[in-house]
Structures are given as C-alpha cells and as structure tokens.
C-alpha positions in Angstrom: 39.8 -4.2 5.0 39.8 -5.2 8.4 39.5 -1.8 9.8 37.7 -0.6 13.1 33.8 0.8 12.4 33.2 4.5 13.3 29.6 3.1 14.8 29.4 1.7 18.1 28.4 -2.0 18.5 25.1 -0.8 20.6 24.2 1.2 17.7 25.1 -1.4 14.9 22.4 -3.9 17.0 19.9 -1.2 17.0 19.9 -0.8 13.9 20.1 -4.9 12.5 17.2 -4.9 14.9 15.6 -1.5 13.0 15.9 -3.1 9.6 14.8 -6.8 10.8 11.3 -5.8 12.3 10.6 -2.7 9.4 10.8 -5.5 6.2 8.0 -7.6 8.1 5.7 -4.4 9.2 5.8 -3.2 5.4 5.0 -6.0 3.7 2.3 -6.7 6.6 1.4 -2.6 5.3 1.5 -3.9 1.6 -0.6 -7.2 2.5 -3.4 -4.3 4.1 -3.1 -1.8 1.9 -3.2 -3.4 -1.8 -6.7 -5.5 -1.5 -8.5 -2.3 0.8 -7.0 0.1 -2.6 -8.0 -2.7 -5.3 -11.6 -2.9 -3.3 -12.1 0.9 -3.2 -11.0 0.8 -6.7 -13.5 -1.8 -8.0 -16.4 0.6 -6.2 -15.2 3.3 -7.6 -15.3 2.2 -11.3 -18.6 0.3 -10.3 -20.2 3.6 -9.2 -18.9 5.8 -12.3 -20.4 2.6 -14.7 -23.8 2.9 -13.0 -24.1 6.3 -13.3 -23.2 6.2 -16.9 -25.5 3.4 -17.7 -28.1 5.5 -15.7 -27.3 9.2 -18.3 -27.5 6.8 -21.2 -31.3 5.1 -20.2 -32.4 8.9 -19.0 -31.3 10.3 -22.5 -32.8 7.4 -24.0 -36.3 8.3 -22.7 -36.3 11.6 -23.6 
C-alpha cells in the first residue's frame, strides 16, 4: 500500500501539529468547565431547596 499521499507534507505537519495541541486545550476546556457546571449546579438545586423549604414554613403559618 505504499502509494504516494494526495496531501502535501507541509499540510500533513500542520495538521499532526492541529490535532497534538487541540487534545490538550479540550481536556484543559473539560478540566474548567465540569467543576464551574457541577458548582452552578449545586447553587442551583441549593436555591430551588430553600425556596421550597421557605413555601412549606409560609403555608405552615397560615
């Protein structure tokens, strides 16, 4: 299978380069983005439980 490739060799480094720096920028994205979502997350759900436990003690002193 020793053919000859239809891309040059300039364009062939460009992109083994390409593909070499994008695997550490995601998971640098990944490393960011998953703790700041869980985080944003946790105050969510934090917020919506206070409120309810708030309805429930306003109903309750009615």
């Amino acid at each position: 299978m020793g053919g000859t490739s239809l891309i040059p060799a300039e364009v062939m480094t460009l992109i083994t380069g390409f593909a070499g720096d994008i695997v550490p920028t995601a998971l640098a994205v990944v490393a960011v983005v998953v703790p700041v979502g869980l985080a944003l997350w946790g105050v969510g759900f934090a917020i919506k439980k206070g409120i309810g436990f708030l309805q429930r003690k306003a109903s309750k002193a009615l």
